[in-house]
C-alpha positions in Angstrom: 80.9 66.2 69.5 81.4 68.9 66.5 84.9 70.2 66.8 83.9 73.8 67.2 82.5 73.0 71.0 85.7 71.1 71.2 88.1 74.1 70.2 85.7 76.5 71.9 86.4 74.3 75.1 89.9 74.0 74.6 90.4 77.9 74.1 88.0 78.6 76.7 90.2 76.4 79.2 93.7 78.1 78.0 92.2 81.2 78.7 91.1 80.1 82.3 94.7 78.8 82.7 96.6 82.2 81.3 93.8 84.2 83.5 95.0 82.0 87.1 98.7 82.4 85.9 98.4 86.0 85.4 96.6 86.6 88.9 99.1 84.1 90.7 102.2 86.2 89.5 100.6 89.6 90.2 100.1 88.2 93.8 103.6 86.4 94.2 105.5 89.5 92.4 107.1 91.4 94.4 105.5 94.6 96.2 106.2 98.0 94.9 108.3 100.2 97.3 106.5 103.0 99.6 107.3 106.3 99.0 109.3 108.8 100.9 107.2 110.6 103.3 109.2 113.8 101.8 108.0 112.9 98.3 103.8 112.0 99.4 103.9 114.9 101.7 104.9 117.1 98.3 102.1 115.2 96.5 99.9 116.3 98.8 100.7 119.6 98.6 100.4 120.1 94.8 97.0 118.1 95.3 95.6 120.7 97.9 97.0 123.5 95.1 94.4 121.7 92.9 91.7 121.6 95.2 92.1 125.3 95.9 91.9 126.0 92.4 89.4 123.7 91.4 87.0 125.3 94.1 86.2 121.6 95.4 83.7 121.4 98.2 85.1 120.9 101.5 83.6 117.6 101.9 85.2 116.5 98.9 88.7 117.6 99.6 89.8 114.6 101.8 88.6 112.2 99.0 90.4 114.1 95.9 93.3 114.5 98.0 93.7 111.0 98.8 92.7 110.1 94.9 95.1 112.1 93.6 98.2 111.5 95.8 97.4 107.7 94.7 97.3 108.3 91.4 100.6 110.1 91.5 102.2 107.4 93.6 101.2 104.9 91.0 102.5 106.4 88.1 105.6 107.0 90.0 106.2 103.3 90.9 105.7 103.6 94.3 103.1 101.6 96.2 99.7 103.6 97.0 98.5 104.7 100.6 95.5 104.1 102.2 95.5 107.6 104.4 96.7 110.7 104.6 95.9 111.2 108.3 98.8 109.7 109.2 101.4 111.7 107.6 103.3 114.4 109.9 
């Protein structure tokens, strides 16, 4: 067998093997800590500001809003949510 098949092989496989590592840690790492409600509840606020300004369709609101309260969350370290019609 010509040795490039052989290296190509052998770096295909070390990739496969640092691919399985990487997803194993992400999944045994631990979670990221939910937010205070106080702080996703201010989120939310600043989001709907956005809306408002951005003159967003009411039937995309919900979807922005909930888009752009995850994005903040994640930037912020916290773990994302999957609604806002739970919050009080």
């Amino acid at each position: 067998m010509p040795s490039f098949i052989t290296r190509t092989t052998i770096t295909r496989s070390t990739l496969a093997a640092l691919f399985a590592s990487c997803v194993a840690v992400s999944f045994t790492a631990s979670a990221l800590p939910s937010a205070p409600l106080k702080d996703v509840l201010s989120l939310k606020e600043a989001c709907q500001q956005i809306a408002i300004e951005d003159q967003l369709p009411e039937n995309e609101v919900g979807v922005f809003l909930l888009d752009c309260v995850n994005d903040q969350l994640t930037e912020m370290g916290y773990e994302r949510i999957a609604s806002l019609d739970e919050l009080q």
